[in-house]
N, C-alpha and C positions, 0 to 999 in steps of 0.2 A: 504494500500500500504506500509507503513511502516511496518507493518507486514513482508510482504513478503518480504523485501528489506534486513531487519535484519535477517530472514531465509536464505536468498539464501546469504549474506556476511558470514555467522557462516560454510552454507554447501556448497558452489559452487563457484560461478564465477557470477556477473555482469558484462555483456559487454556492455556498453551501447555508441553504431556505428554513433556518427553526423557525420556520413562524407557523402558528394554528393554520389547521389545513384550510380553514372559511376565509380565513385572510391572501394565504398562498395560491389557492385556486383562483381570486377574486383578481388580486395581483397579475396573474398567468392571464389570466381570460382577457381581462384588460388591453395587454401586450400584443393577443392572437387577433383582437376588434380592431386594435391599432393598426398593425396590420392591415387587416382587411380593408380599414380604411384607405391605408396608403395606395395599394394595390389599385383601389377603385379612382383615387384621385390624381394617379399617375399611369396613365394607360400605356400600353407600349405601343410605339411608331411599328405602322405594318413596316416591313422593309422592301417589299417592291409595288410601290403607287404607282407604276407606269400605265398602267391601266385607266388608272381614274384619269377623270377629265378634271378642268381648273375649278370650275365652279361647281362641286362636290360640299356638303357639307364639311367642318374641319374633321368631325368626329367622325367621317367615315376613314379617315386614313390614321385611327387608331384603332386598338382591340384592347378591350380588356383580359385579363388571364383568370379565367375563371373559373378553373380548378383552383388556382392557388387562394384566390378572392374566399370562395364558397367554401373550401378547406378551413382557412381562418376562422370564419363568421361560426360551421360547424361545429370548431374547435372549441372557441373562445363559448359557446353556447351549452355546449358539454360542460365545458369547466365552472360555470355560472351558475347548472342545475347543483353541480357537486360541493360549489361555496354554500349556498343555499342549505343543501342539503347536510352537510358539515357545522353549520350555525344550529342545526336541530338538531345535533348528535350523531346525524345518519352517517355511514360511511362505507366498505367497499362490500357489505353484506347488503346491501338496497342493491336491489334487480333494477340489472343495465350501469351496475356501475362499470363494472370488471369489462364488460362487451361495451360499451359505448355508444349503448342503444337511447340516445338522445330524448324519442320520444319517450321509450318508460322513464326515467329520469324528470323530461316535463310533468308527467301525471302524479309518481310520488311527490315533489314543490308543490302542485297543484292540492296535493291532498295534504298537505303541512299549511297549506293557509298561502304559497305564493297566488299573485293578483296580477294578473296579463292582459290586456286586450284580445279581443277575439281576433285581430288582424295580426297579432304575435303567434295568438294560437294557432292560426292558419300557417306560419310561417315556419314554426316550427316543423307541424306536424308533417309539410312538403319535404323539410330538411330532411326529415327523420325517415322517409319512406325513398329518399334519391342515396341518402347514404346508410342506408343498413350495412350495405356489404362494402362502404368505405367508396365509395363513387367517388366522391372528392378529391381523397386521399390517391387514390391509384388511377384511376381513370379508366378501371378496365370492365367494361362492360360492351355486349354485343348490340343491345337494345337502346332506344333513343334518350338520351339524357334531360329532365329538366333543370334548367338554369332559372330562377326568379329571380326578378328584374331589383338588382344590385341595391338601387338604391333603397326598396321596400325593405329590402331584406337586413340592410346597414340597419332602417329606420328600426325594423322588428327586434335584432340583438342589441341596440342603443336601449330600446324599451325593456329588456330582460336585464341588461345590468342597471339600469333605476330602479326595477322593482326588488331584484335580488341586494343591492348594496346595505339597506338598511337593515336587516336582521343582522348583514355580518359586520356592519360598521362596530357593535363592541368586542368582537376579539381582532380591530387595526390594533396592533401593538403590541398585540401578546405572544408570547412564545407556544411553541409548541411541543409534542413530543421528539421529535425528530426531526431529520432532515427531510424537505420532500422532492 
């Protein structure tokens, strides 16, 4: 272990996370929104517009990357249900933690007293049915993908970390058992 300690201080970063896991997932989640954010607000340039004509909208001669966008958003939505659910004691014995089965994760919050919009719940529940088997993440599937339209979907995880922040707003600060 020292080995690896003195590797990774020479070449990287040690983060090493005692904080309550309702804190440290909220932290996390936060980061993967961020993300997504950024993702959505900085499109990549196609690289061969020779096709297009002059007068083209600007936004046709970029794309967004929307595995890696809806990845994030996925993410950071997992990690939001698990702050949540960590401020109520729950932890990797609540069904869909271990699988990152997003939607069951929304319905246990749901059944703790979290409070969503029906246009969140719509949102998730699309998440939760395009990434069961990790769509986002790997991109590999034979059948046709839906992608919802970015900005809703920002608005929808923006609305899940307001509603999830305040149960776990009193363990910002506190430590926890371990590392996470």
């Amino acid at each position: 272990m020292a080995n690896e300690l003195d590797k990774w201080m020479r070449h990287g970063t040690v983060l090493g996370r005692n904080l309550h896991p309702a804190w440290a997932y909220l932290e996390t989640a936060r980061e993967y929104l961020e993300a997504g954010r950024t993702l959505h607000l900085h499109p990549m340039p196609k690289k061969d517009v020779r096709w297009l004509v002059d007068d083209v909208p600007e936004d046709w001669k970029f794309y967004e990357l929307q595995f890696p966008l809806l990845f994030c958003l996925a993410h950071a939505s997992e990690l939001l249900f698990k702050a949540f659910l960590s401020a109520h004691g729950k932890g990797k014995e609540t069904p869909g933690w271990r699988n990152h089965a997003i939607g069951v994760l929304c319905q246990s919050c749901l059944n703790l007293g979290l409070v969503i919009t029906d246009n969140t719940r719509s949102f998730i529940d699309d998440l939760a049915s395009e990434n069961d088997d990790f769509t986002y993440r790997f991109g590999e599937r034979t059948t046709p993908i839906f992608f919802p339209p970015t900005k809703s979907a920002l608005q929808a995880v923006d609305e899940l970390e307001r509603s999830v922040t305040p149960p776990v707003e009193p363990f910002i600060g506190t430590k926890g058992g371990g590392l996470l």
